[in-house]
C-alpha positions in Angstrom: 15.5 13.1 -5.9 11.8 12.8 -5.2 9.3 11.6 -6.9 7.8 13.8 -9.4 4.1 15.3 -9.1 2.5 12.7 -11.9 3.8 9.9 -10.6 3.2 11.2 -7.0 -0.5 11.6 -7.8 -0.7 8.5 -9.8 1.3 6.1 -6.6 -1.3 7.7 -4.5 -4.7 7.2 -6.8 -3.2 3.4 -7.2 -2.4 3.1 -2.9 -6.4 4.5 -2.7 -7.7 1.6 -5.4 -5.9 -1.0 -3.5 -7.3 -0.2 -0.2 -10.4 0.3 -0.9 -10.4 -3.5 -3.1 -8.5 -5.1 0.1 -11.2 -3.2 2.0 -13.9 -4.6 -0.4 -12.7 -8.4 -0.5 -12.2 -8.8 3.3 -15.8 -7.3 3.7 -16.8 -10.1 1.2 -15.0 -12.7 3.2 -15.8 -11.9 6.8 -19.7 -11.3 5.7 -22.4 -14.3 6.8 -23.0 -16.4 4.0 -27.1 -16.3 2.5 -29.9 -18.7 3.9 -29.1 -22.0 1.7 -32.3 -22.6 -0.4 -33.3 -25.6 1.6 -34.1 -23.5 4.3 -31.7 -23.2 7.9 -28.9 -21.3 8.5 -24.8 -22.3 7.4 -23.7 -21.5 10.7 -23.7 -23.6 13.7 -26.3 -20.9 15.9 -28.6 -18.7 14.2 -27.1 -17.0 11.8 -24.7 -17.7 9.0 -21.1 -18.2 9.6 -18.8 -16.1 7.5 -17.4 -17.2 4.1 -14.3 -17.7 5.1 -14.7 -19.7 8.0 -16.6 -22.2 5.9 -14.5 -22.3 3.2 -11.5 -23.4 5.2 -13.3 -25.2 7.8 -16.5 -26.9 6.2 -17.1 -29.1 9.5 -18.6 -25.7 11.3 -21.4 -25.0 8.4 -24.1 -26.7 11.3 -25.6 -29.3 9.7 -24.8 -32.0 12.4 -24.0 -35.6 12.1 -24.5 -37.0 8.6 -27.7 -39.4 8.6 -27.3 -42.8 8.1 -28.1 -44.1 4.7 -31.1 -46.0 6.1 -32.8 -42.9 6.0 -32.8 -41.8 2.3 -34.8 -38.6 2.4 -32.7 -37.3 5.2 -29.8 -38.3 3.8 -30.6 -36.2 0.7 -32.0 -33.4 2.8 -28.8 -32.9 4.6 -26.9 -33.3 1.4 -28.5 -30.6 -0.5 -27.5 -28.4 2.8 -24.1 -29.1 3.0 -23.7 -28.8 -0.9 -25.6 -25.5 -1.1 -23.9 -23.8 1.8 -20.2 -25.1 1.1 -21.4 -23.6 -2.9 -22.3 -20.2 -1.5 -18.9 -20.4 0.7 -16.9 -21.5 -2.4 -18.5 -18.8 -5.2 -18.0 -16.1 -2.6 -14.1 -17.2 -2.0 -14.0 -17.4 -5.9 -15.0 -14.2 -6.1 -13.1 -11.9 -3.4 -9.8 -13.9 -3.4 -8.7 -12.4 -7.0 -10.0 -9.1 -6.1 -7.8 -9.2 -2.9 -4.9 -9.9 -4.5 -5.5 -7.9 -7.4 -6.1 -5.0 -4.7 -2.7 -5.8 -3.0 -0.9 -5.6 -6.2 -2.5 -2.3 -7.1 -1.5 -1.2 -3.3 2.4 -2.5 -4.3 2.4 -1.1 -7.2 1.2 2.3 -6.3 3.9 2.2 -3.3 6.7 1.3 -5.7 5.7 4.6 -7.4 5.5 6.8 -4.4 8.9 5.9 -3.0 11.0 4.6 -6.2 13.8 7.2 -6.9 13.1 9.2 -10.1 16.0 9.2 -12.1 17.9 12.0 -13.7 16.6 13.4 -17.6 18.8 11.9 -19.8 19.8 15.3 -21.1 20.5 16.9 -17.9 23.6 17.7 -16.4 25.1 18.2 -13.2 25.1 21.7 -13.6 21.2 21.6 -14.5 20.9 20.0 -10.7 23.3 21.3 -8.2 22.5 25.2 -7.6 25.6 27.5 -8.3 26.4 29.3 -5.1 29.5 32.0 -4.1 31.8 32.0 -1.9 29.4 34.8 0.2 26.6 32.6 0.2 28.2 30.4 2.1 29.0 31.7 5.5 26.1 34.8 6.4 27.2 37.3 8.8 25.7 37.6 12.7 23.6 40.6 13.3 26.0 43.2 13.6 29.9 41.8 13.2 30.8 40.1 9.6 32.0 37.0 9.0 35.5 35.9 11.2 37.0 33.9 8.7 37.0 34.7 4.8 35.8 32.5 2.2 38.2 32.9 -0.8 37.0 30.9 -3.7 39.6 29.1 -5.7 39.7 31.6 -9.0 40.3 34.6 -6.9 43.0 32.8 -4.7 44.7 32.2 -7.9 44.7 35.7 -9.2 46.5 37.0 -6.5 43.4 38.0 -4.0 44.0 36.5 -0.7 43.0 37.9 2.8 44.1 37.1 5.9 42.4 33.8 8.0 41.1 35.0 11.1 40.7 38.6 10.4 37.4 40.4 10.0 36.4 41.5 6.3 35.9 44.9 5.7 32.7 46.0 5.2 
């Protein structure tokens, strides 16, 4: 049996929601992070790298070699650039990684409901579900010449009522 019309429309609504999250989050992830207050750019050229590049590989943010600790103000310069961009990388992570997987589990649920086999009614019988059909409907007749071989169902073979295999039925 298929899936009835509800949960049909409610698989698909659910499917939608989840795409368009996963659509949502990636966006998030693979967009160029802000200009870090401190002023340059958290991207080795000159723009921003995205998030999710610099949340898995903080080494690439381009803010060169570390100054030595001679030079104090530097030092503290390049600090507050590293910690401000590798913040903006980590609150944006923080922020589209739930929604993603939310969105993916919105997307398995709504597939679950879309291709799950709906179960019988509990009060229904088989009778309710198979459609009846007689012996005629069975076997239709060609355009002009009736059926070759007769259908007999097993009542009226019982009652005496048989015909002959092979023979046409009379009109």
């Amino acid at each position: 049996m298929s899936p009835t019309p509800d949960r049909r429309v409610i698989g698909v609504v659910l499917v939608c929601l989840g795409l368009f999250g996963v659509a949502f989050a990636v966006s998030g992830l693979l967009s160029p992070l802000p200009r870090p207050a401190v002023g340059g750019t958290c991207g080795p050229g000159q723009g921003s790298e995205a998030a999710v590049i610099a949340f898995f590989d903080p080494v690439t943010i381009g803010a060169g070699p570390e100054p030595p600790a001679a030079q104090a103000g530097s030092r503290a310069q390049w600090l507050a650039f590293v910690h401000a961009c590798q913040a903006a990388s980590d609150q944006r992570a923080a922020v589209t990684l739930p929604i993603l997987i939310a969105s993916a589990g919105l997307t398995a649920v709504g597939g679950v409901l879309l291709y799950r086999r709906s179960r019988r009614p509990i009060g229904a019988s088989l009778d309710d579900v198979v459609v009846q059909r007689s012996p005629l409907m069975l076997e239709a007749p060609a355009a002009e010449r009736s059926p070759s071989v007769a259908l007999v169902s097993g009542t009226d073979a019982a009652e005496g009522i048989h015909e002959r295999v092979g023979a046409p039925n009379p009109p």
